[in-house]
C-alpha positions as CSV (number, residue, x, y, z in Angstrom):
1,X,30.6,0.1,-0.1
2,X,28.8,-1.4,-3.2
3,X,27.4,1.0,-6.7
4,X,23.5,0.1,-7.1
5,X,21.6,1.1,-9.7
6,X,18.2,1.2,-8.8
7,X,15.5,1.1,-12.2
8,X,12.6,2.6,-11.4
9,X,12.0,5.6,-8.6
10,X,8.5,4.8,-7.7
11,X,7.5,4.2,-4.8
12,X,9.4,1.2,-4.1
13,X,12.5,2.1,-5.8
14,X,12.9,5.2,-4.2
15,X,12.3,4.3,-0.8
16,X,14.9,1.2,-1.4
17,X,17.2,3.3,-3.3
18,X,17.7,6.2,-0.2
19,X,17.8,3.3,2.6
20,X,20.9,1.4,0.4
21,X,22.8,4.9,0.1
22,X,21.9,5.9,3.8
23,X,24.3,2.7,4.7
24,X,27.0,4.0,3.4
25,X,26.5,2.8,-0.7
26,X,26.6,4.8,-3.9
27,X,23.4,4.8,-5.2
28,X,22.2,5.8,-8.5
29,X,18.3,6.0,-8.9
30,X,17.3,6.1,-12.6
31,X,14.0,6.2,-14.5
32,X,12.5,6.8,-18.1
33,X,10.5,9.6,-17.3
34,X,13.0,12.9,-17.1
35,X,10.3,15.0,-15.6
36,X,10.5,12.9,-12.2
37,X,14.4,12.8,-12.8
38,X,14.6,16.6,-13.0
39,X,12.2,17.2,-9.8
40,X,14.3,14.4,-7.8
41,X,17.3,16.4,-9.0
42,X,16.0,19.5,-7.6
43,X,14.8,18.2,-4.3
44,X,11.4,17.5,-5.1
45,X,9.9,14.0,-4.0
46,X,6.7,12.6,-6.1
47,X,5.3,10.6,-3.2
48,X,4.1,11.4,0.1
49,X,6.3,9.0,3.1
50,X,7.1,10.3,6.2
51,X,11.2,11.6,6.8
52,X,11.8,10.2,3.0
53,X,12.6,14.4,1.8
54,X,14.9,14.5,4.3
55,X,17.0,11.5,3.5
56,X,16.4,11.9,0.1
57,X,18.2,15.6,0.5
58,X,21.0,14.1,3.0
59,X,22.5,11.5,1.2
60,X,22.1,13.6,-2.2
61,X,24.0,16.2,-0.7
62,X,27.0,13.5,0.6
63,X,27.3,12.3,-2.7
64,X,25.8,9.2,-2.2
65,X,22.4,9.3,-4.0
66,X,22.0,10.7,-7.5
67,X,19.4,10.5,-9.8
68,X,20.1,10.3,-14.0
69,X,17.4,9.1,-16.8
70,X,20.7,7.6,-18.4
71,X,20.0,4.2,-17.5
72,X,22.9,1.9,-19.7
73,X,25.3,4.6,-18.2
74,X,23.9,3.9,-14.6
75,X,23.7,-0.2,-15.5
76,X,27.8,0.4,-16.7
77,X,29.2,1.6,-14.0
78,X,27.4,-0.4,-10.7
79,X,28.1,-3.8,-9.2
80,X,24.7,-4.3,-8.4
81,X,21.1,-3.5,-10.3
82,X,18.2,-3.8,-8.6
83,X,14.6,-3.8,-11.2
84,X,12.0,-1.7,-9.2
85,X,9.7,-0.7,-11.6
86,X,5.8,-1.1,-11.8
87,X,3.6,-4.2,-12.0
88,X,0.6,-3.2,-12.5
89,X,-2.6,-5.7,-12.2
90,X,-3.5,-6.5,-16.3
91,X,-7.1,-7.5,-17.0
92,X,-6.9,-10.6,-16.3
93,X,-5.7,-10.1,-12.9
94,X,-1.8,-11.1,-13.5
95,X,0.4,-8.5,-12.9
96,X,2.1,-6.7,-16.5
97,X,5.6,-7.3,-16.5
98,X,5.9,-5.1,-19.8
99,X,8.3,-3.0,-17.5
100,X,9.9,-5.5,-16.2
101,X,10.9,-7.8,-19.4
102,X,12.1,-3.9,-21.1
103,X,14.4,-3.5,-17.9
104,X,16.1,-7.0,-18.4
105,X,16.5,-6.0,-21.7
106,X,17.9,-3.1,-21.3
107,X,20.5,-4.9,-18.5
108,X,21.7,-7.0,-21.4
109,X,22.5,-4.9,-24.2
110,X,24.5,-3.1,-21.8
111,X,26.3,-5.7,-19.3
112,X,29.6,-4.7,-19.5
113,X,31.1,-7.2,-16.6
114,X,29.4,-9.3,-13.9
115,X,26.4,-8.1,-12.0
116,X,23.8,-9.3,-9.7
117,X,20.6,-8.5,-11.5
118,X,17.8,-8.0,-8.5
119,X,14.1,-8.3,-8.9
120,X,13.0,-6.2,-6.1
121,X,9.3,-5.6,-8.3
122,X,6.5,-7.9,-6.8
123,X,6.5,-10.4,-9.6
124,X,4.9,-13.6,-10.1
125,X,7.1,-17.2,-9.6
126,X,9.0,-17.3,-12.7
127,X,9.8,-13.9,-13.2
128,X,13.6,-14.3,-11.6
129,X,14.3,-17.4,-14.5
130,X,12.1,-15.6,-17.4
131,X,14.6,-12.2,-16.5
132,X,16.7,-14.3,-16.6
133,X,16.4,-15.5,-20.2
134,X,15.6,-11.7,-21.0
135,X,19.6,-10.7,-20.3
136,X,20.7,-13.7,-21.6
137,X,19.3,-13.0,-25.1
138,X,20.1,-9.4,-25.4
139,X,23.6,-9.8,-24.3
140,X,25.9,-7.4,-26.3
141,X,28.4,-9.5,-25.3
142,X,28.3,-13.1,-24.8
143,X,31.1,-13.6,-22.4
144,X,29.8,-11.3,-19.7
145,X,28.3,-13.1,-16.8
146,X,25.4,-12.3,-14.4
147,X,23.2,-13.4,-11.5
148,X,19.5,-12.8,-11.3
149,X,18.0,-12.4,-7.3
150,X,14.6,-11.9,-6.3
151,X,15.1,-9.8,-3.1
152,X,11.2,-8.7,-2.3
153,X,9.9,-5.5,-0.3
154,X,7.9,-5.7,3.1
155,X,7.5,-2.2,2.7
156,X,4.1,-0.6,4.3
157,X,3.0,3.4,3.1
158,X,3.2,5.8,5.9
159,X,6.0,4.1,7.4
160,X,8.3,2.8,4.6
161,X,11.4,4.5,5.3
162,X,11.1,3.1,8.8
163,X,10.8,-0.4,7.5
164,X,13.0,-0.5,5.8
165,X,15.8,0.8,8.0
166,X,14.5,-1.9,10.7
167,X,12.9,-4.6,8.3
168,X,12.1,-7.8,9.7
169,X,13.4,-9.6,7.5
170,X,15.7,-9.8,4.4
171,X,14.5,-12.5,1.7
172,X,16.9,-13.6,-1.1
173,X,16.1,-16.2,-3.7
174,X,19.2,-16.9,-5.8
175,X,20.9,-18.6,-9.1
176,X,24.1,-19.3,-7.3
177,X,25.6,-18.9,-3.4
178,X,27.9,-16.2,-4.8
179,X,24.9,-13.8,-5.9
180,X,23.3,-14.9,-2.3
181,X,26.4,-13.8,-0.5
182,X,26.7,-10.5,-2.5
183,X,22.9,-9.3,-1.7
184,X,23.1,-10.7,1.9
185,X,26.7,-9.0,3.0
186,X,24.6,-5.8,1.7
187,X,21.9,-6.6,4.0
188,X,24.3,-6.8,7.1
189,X,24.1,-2.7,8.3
190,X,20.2,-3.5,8.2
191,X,20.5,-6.4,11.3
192,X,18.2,-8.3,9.9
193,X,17.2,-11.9,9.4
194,X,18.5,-13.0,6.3
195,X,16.5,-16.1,4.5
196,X,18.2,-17.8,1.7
197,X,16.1,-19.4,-0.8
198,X,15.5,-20.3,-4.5
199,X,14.3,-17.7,-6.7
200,X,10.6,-19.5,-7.0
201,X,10.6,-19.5,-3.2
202,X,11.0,-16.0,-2.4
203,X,8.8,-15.1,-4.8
204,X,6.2,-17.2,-3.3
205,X,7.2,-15.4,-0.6
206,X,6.4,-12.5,-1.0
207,X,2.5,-13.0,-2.3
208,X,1.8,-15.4,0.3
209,X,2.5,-13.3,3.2
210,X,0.2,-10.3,1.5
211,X,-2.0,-12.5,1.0
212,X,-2.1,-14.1,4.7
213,X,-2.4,-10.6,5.6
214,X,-5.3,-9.5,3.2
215,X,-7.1,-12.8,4.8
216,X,-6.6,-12.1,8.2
217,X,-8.6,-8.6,7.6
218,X,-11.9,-10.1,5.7
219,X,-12.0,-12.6,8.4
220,X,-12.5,-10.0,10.7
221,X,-14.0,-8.2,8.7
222,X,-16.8,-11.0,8.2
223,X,-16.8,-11.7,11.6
224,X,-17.6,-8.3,12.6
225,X,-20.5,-8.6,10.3
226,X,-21.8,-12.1,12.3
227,X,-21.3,-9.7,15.7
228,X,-23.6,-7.2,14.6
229,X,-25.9,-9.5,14.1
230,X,-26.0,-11.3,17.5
231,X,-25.1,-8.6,19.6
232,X,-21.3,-9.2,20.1
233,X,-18.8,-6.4,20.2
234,X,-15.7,-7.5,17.6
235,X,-12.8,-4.9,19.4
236,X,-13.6,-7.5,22.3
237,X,-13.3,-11.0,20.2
238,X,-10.1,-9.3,18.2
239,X,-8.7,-8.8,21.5
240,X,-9.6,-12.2,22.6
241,X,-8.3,-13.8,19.4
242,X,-5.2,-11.6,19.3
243,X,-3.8,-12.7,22.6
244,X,-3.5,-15.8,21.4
245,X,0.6,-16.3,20.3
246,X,-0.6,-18.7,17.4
247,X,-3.3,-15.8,15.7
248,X,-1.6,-12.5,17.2
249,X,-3.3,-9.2,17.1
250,X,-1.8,-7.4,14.4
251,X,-4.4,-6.9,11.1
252,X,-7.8,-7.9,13.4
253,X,-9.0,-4.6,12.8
254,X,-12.5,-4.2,11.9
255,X,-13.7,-1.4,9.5
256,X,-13.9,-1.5,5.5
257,X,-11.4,-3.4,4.1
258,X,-7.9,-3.3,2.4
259,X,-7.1,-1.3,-0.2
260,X,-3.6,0.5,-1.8
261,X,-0.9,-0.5,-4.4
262,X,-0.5,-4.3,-3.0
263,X,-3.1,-5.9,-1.6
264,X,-5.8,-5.7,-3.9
265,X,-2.9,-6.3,-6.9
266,X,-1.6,-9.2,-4.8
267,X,-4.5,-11.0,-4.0
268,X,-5.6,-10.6,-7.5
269,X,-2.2,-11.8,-8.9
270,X,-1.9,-14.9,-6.8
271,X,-5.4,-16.1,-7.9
272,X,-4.3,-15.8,-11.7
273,X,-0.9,-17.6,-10.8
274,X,-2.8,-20.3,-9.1
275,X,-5.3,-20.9,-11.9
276,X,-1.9,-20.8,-14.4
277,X,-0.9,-23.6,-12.2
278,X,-4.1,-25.6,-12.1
279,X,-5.3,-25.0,-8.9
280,X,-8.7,-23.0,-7.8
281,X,-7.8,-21.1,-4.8
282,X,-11.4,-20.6,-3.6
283,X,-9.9,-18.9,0.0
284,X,-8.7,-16.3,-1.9
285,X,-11.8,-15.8,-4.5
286,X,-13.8,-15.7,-1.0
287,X,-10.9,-13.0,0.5
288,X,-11.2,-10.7,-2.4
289,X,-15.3,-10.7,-2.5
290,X,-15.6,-10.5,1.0
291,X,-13.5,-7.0,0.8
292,X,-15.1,-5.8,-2.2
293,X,-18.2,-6.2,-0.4
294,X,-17.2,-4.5,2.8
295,X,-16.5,-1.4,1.7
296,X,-19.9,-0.3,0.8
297,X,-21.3,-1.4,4.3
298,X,-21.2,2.3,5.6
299,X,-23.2,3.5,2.4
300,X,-26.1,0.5,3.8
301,X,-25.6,1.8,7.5
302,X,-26.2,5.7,6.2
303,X,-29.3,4.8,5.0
304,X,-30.7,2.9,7.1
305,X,-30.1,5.8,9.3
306,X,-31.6,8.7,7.2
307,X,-33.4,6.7,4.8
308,X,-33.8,8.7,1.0
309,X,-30.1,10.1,0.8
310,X,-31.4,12.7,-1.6
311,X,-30.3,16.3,-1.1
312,X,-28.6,15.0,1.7
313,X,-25.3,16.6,3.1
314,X,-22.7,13.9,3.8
315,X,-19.5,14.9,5.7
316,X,-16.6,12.5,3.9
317,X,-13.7,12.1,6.6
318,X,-10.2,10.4,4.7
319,X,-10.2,9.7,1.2
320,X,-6.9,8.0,1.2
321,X,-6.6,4.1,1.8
322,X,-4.8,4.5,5.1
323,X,-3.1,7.4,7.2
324,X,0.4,9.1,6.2
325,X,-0.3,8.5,2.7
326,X,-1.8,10.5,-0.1
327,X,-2.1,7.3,-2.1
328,X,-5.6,6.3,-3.4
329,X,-5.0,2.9,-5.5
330,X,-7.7,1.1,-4.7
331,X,-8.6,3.3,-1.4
332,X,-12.7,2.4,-0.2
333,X,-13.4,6.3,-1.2
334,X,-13.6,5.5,-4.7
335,X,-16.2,3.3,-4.5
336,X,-18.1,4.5,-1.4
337,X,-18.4,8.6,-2.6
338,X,-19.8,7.4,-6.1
339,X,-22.6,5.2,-4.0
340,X,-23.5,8.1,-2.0
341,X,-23.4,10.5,-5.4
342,X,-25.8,7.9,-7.3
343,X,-27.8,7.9,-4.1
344,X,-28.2,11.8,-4.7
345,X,-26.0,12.9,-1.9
346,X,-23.6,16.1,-2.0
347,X,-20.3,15.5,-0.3
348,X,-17.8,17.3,1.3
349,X,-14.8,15.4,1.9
350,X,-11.5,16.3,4.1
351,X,-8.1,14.5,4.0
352,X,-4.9,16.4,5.1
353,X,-2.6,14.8,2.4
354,X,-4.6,13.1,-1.1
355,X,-7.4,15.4,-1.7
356,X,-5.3,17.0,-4.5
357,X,-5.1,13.2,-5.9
358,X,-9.0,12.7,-5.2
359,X,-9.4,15.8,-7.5
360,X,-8.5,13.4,-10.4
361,X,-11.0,11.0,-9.1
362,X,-14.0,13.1,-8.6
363,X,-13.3,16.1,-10.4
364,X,-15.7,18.7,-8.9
365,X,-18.3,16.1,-8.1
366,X,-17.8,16.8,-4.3
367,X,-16.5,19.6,-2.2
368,X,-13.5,19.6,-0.8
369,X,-12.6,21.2,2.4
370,X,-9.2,22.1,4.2
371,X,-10.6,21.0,8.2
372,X,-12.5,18.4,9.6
373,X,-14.8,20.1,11.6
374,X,-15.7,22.9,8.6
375,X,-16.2,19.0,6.6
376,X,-18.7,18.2,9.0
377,X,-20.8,21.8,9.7
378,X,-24.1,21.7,8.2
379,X,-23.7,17.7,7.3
380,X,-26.3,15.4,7.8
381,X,-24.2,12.7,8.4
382,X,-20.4,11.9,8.6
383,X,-18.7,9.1,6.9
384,X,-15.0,8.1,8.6
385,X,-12.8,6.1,6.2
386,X,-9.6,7.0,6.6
387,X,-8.3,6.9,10.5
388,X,-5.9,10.2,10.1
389,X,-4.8,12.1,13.5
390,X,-6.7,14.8,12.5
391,X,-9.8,12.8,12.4
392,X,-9.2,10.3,15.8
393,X,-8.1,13.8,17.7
394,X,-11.8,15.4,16.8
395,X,-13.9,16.3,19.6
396,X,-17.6,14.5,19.9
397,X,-18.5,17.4,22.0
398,X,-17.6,20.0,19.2
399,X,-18.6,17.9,16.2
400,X,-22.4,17.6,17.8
401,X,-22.8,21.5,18.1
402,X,-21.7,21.6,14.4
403,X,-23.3,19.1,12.6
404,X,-27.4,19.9,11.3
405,X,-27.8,15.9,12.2
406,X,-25.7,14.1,15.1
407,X,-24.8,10.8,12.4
408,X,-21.6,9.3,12.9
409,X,-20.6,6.1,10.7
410,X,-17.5,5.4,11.6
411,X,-15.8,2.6,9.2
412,X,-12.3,2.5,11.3
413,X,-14.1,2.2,15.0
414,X,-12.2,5.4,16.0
415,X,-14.4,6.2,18.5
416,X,-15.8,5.2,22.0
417,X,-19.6,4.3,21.6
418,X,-19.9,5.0,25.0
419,X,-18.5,8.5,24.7
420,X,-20.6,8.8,21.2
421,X,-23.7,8.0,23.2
422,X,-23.1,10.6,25.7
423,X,-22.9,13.3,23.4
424,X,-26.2,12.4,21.7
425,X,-24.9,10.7,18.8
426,X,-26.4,8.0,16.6
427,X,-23.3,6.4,16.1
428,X,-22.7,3.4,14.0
429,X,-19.4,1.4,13.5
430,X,-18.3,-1.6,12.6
431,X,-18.8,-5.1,14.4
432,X,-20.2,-2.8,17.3
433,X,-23.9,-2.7,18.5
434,X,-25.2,1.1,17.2
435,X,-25.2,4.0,19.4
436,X,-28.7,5.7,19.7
437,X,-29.1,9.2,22.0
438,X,-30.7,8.4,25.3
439,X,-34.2,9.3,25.9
């Protein structure tokens, strides 16, 4: 059993935190802000995740996760710290390691014997050395020694804990074989690959494969665009282009693009660390247009459909980026609503988990309903962007009797156009040829 600290209980940090202490380790999750502290204390989790509560209360109630804002107590008395605090995207497009660099400092004015320092944050290369010289210059005492590790997340929303508990792989890039041994032996329990690397390495790591991932989507993305254009169906050449072992079929989903807390930050980030290097990583300029471009596709497709969007009723199904989350970073909803509001549209917008967070984004702009099919009564036209159980389980059959126009623009290709057609639908989606009613 090993004492982590773990600085920071976002999103990251908490999920890491509760998988380490449901191993067997004692676990100490500490922020700055005591509000959080206090509701984690009493049971209450900040962020939507699937079975996190309940580990979250398990292990709390062993003994073997605890929560504290007392952070040089929490850095005293653990073997292991792991840094999972925010990197937020900067204006430039690097990621702001202000959190970071006051964590480090932090570590080292209150290093009391050796530690392996972990970078667990999505950082850019350098970070691991630059904390590095962070500890080393705060260090209350001069004689303590310390290893820094970059040990990255492969963490998706929705299905973190999960991941976690069965991740793929565990990447550590470290200053010495000693702090590698240390962070691998803690990886064992997790039967998991282990890749040993240099700091620089795994975090290379870490933005490359985000930003394989984000590629793989706005190719397909674009290509869908080329099908609907010659006639081709794109669930057929994703299918066709997935079954080959060199490509695979994971991320070849058409629909509106990528959005969250890491691929749009990612993306971003390994552009500006590119360009610090000298290079001009055009791919990745074309990658993050592309997306920014797809997203408002379904506002062209409404209109082409109903022409003046005026005083039009617009049924908004999934306002979060993806299902099982109620995160918004970044989510296609934020820009698609205000194109249909500037286009004089009234929405009405359902999501079973992040309309309270859309409330901060809209305000009372739109309406915001409790069940799909009261979203869509009376609409005009309904909008899917967000692929939610709720929304794939809806019944054509019922949505035609209830909606004032049969218009479905589907951005996540949830539905048969076949089975659209025979219901009477005009149904448009992405990569597909439209759906008009038979005559």
């Amino acid at each position: 059993m090993k004492k982590i600290t773990v600085i920071g209980t976002g999103y990251v940090g908490l999920v890491s935190g509760t998988s380490f202490a449901d191993i067997g380790n004692e676990v100490i999750c500490c922020d700055i802000d005591s509000n959080k502290i206090e509701k984690l204390k009493q049971g209450f989790i900040p962020i939507y995740e699937p079975g996190l509560e309940e580990v979250v209360k398990k292990n709390t109630q062993l003994g073997r996760l605890s929560f504290t804002t007392d952070i040089p107590g929490a850095i005293r008395s653990s073997d292991i710290i792991y840094i999972a605090v925010g990197t937020p995207m900067s204006v430039t497009g690097a990621a702001d390691l202000r959190f970071v660099t006051e964590a480090a400092k932090t570590i080292g004015q209150h290093l009391n014997d050796y530690k392996v320092v972990v970078n667990k944050s999505t950082v850019p290369v350098g970070t691991g050395k630059l904390v590095q010289r962070m500890i080393q210059s705060h260090l209350s005492n001069p004689h303590v020694t310390f290893d820094v590790v970059s040990n990255p997340e492969f963490l998706r929303e929705g299905s973190a804990l999960k991941d976690c508990m069965n991740m793929e792989r565990a990447v550590i890039g470290a200053t010495s074989e000693k702090a590698a041994s240390i962070i691998a032996e803690l990886h064992k329990p997790f039967n998991t690959e282990i890749v040993i690397t240099t700091l620089e390495s795994a975090e290379m790591i870490k933005y490359a494969s985000n930003a394989f991932l984000a590629t793989k989507i706005s190719f397909i993305n674009a290509v869908a665009n080329i099908c609907e254009r010659v006639g081709a169906d794109v669930t057929e050449v994703s299918r066709g282009m997935g079954l080959d072992s060199r490509i695979g079929s994971r991320f070849l989903n058409a629909g509106i693009g990528y959005g969250g807390s890491c691929f749009p930050k990612d993306t971003h980030a390994l552009v500006h660390i590119a360009e610090s290097a000298g290079y001009d990583f055009h791919l990745m300029k074309s990658v993050i247009r592309t997306n920014d471009q797809q997203r408002l596709v379904v506002v062209d497709k409404v209109k082409e459909v109903l022409g003046s969007l005026r005083g039009r009723t617009i049924a908004v199904l999934g306002l979060a980026f993806k299902p099982n989350t109620d995160d918004m970073r970044d989510a296609p909803s934020l820009q698609i609503i205000p194109a249909l509001l500037r286009e004089g549209a009234k929405i009405k917008a359902y999501d079973p988990i992040a309309a309270k967070e859309a409330v901060v984004h809209f305000g009372d702009q739109i309406e915001y309903v409790e069940e799909p099919y009261d979203t869509i009564l009376n609409a005009d036209a309904a909008l899917i962007l967000t692929e939610w159980e709720q929304v794939v389980s809806m019944d054509p059959k019922q949505m035609r009797k209830l909606m004032n126009m049969p218009v479905v623009i589907d951005g996540r290709n949830i539905f048969s156009p076949k089975t659209m057609q025979e219901n009477g639908f005009i149904y448009h989606s992405i990569g597909r040829p439209p759906i008009h009613p038979e005559a």
